[in-house]
C-alpha positions as CSV (number, residue, x, y, z in Angstrom):
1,X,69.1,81.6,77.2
2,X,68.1,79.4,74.0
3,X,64.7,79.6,73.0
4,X,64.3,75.3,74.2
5,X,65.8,75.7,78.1
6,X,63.8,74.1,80.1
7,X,63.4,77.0,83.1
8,X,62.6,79.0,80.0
9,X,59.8,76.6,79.0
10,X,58.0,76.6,82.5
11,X,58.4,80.3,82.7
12,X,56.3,80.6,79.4
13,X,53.6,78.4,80.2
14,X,53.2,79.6,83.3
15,X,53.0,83.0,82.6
16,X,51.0,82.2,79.3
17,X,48.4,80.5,81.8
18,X,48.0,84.3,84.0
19,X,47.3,85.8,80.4
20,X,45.1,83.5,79.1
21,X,43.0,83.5,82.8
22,X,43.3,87.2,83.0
23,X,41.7,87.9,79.5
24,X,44.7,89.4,77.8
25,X,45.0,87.0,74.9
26,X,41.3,87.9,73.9
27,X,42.6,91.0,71.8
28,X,42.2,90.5,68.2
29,X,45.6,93.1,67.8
30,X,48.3,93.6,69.6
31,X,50.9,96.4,70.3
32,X,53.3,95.4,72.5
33,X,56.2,97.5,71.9
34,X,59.0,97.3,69.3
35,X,59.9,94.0,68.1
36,X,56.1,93.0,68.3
37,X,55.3,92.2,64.9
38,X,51.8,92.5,66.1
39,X,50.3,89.1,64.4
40,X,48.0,87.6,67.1
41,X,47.9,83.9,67.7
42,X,43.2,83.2,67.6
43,X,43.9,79.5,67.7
44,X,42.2,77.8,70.6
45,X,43.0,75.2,72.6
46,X,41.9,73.7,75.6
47,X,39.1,75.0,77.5
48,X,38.7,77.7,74.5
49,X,41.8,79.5,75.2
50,X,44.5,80.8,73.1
51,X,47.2,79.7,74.8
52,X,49.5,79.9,71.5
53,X,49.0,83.8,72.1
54,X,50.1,83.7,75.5
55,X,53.1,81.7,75.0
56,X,53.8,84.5,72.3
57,X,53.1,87.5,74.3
58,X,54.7,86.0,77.6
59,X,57.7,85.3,75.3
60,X,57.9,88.8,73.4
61,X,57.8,90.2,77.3
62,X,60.7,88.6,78.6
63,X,62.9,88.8,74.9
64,X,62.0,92.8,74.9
65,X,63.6,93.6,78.6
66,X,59.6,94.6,80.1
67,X,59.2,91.6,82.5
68,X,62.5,92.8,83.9
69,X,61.7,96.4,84.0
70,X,58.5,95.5,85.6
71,X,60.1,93.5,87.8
72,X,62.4,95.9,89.0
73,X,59.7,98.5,89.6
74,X,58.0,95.8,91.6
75,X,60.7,95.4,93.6
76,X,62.2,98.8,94.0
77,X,58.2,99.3,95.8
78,X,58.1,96.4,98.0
79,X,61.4,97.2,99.5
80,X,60.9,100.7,100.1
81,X,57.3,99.6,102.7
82,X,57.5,100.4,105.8
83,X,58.4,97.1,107.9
């Protein structure tokens, strides 16, 4: 998927929204995993959050396979609940 599709695009700031909200993007470093070059985005934007850093970190999870794992794991749960 190139790096400018727009599904992409809403993905990113959406998900870049749940880490700014949740906190996440308040770490001064950052240690993802491999690939992470580890050089965190502390520009602010609107309403004082770094919402550069979560586009970065949303787009580092879905490049480096973890959103799927995670989503595989999330699913692999739900569906094995008792109806």
């Amino acid at each position: 998927m190139p790096d400018d599709d727009p599904i992409l695009e809403f993905v990113l700031m959406n998900t870049a929204a749940l880490l700014v909200v949740s906190g996440i993007c308040e770490a001064d470093t950052s240690a993802m995993g491999p690939g992470d070059d580890g050089n965190v985005i502390k520009e602010r934007g609107p309403g004082n959050g770094r919402w550069k850093e979560g586009v970065r970190r949303a787009r580092w999870t879905i490049k480096s396979g973890e959103a799927w794992k995670q989503w595989s794991a999330f699913a692999e749960v739900t569906n094995s609940l008792p109806a």
